[in-house]
Phi, psi and omega in degrees: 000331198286349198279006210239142170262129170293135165230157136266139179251121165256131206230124206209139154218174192247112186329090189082022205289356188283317168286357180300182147280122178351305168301300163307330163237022156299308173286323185261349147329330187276309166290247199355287204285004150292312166292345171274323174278328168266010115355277162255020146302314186276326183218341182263320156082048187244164181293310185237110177310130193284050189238138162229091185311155182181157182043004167114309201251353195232178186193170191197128178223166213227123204250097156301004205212073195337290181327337165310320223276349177269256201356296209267034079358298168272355171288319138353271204309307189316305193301319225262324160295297171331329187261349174273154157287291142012136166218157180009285204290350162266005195098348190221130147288245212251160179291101182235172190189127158305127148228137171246143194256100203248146173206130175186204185267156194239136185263318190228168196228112116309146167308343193236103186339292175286032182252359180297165154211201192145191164258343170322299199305313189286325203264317166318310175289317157317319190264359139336308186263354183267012206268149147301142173354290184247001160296141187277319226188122185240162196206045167313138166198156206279030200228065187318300149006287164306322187261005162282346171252352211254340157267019164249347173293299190311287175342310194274331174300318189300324201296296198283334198269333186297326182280328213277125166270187203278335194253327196274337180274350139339301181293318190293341153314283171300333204284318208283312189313281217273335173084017189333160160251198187261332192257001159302324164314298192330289185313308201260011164254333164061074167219136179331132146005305195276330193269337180276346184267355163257350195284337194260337178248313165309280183239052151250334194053106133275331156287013078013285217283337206272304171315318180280355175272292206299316198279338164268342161298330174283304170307313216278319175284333190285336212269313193304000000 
């Protein structure tokens, strides 16, 4: 296994995107696919961003770098909550996405990612279609082991990402794409030190969130 190339694959929709308002989600499609290009400007770094739009509301990227793939995942939600508008009364809180995370080998490469296949693909999709109800985020790899543990994870994860409100996934976007510090946040939100620091640790846990990052990377380079 160790001779075989990992890819990750991410497979994502967007919650409720039918109730959105029109307008809202013309903006919000439009910011998601910004975040996919400074995405990989800031981390994936390819000639062509490795993204695909489909069915209007879902999307799928192909990740060289497995170990990425949780980070830009939450880079994901943290954008698509900051940004929403739509409030109760339409059916929708905040602006979210399923995503499932699949990573193993990919046997054939199409031109158009989602005509690819593989087990990145398959797994990715399983776990998609296997999510519960009110679950954000799956995590499949050809690694049972890994996934006994990335589904107590998720779990726990979904409980904090679930909370982050529109000004707190806002700070959390750049501090995770940029690695921002808190008082470079400061400056460029021109809100206090101290207000960029509850927002990303008090009540975003982002030290929580930063261990499940580091720990699936760390599984994930043992496994490669």
């Amino acid at each position: 296994m160790k001779n075989k190339e990992i890819y990750a694959v991410i497979t994502g929709d967007i919650i409720n995107s039918s109730r959105i308002r029109e307008g809202d989600r013309e903006n919000l499609l439009k910011e998601l696919k910004h975040s996919f290009y400074e995405i990989n400007e800031r981390l994936i770094r390819e000639v062509k961003t490795p993204v695909e739009m489909y069915r209007g509301d879902s999307f799928q990227m192909v990740i060289k770098k497995p170990d990425q793939a949780l980070l830009i995942s939450l880079i994901i939600r943290a954008k698509l909550r900051g940004i929403t508008t739509s409030q109760k009364k339409e059916g929708v809180n905040y602006w979210d996405a399923r995503i499932s995370i699949g990573i193993g080998g990919i046997d054939y490469e199409a031109e158009k990612i989602v005509e690819s296949d593989g087990e990145a693909f398959q797994l990715s999709g399983r776990g998609l279609d296997d999510m519960r109800k009110k679950q954000r985020l799956s995590i499949y790899t050809i690694w049972p082991e890994v996934n006994d543990e990335m589904e107590v994870a998720c779990a726990l994860s979904d409980v904090i990402v679930n909370r982050w409100t529109v000004s707190q996934a806002k700070v959390i976007y750049p501090y995770l794409l940029e690695n921002k510090t808190q008082q470079e946040l400061a400056e460029e939100f021109e809100i206090t030190q101290g207000a960029i620091s509850q927002r990303l640790t008090e009540a975003g846990n982002m030290d929580a969130m930063k261990l499940f990052i580091k720990r699936f990377e760390k599984l994930i380079k043992r496994g490669l």
